[in-house]
C-alpha positions in Angstrom: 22.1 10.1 198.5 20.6 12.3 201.5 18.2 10.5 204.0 14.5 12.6 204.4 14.0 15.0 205.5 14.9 17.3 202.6 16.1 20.8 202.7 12.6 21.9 201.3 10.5 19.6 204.0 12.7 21.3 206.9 12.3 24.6 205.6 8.7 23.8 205.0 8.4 22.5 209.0 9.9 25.8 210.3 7.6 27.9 208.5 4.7 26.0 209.5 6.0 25.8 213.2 6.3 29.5 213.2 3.2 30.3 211.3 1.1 27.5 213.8 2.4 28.1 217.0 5.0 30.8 217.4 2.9 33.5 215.5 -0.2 32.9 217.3 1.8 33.1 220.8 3.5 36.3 219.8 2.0 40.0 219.7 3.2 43.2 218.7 6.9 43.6 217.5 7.7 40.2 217.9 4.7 38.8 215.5 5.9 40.8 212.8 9.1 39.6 212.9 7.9 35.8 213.1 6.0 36.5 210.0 9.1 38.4 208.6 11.5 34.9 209.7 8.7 32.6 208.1 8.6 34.6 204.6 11.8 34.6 204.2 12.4 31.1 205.1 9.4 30.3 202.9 11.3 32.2 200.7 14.5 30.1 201.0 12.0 26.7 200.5 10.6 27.8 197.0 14.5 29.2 195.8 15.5 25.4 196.5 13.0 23.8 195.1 12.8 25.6 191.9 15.9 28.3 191.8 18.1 25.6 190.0 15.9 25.1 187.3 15.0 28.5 187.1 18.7 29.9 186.5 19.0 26.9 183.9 15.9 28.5 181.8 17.3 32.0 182.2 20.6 30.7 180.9 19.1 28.9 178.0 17.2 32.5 176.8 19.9 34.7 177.3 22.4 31.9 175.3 20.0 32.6 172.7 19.5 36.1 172.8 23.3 36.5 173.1 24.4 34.5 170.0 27.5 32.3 169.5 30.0 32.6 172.0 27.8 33.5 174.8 28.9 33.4 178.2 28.3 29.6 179.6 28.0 31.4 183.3 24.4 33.4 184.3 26.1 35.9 186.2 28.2 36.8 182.9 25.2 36.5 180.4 23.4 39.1 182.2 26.4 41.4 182.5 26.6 41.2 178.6 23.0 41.4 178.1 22.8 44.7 180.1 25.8 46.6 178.5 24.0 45.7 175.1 20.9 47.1 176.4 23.1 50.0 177.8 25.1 50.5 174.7 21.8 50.6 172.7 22.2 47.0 170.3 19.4 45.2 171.8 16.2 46.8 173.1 12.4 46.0 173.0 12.3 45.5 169.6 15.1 42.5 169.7 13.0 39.3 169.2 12.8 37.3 172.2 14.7 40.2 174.2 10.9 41.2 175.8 9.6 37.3 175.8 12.9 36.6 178.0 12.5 39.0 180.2 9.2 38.4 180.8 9.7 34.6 181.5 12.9 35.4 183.9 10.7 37.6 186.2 7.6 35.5 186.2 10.4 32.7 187.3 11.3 35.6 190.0 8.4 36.5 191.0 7.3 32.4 191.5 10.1 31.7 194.1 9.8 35.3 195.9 6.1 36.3 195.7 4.1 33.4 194.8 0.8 35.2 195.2 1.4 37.6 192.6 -0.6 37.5 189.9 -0.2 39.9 186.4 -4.0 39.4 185.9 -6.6 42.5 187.6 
């Protein structure tokens, strides 16, 4: 068992450090790449918190899509799932193939831009 602070709550401090005090110290070139440094590592924060869970989900869809004897590993479910798409046996009108993808980038799109919003 790992003592506090977690990975997120570091990541978290660094950002805010950045964000707080380095960022408002900084000018020019050197701001934008503080706010660059603190994205990315807020990045980082959100993939840790919720990537693992994330992949699992994307795993479980494409297992499902894919049928028996899908691949047990997410790098070699998509692989399969895209030379299907390529080879023309699964497109948009596969049940679930749109719901899945649809779920996996909104997953995406949570840990690397959690502004975004699909609503105008």
């Amino acid at each position: 068992m790992q003592d506090r602070p977690h990975a997120p709550e570091l990541l978290q401090a660094v950002v805010q450090f950045l964000r707080d005090r380095v960022l408002p110290a900084t000018e020019g070139a050197l701001a934008y790449q503080v706010r660059v440094a603190a994205n990315a590592l807020a990045i980082a924060q959100r993939q840790v918190e919720q990537g693992a869970d994330a992949q699992a989900r994307e795993l479980e869809g494409l297992r499902a899509l894919l049928g028996a004897g899908a691949p047990t590993a997410l790098e070699a479910a998509n692989r399969l799932l895209c030379e299907r798409i390529a080879a023309g046996a699964m497109d948009l009108a596969t049940p679930g193939l749109l719901a899945h993808l649809q779920a996996t980038t909104a997953a995406k799109l949570a840990i690397d831009q959690p502004g975004y919003s699909d609503e105008p």
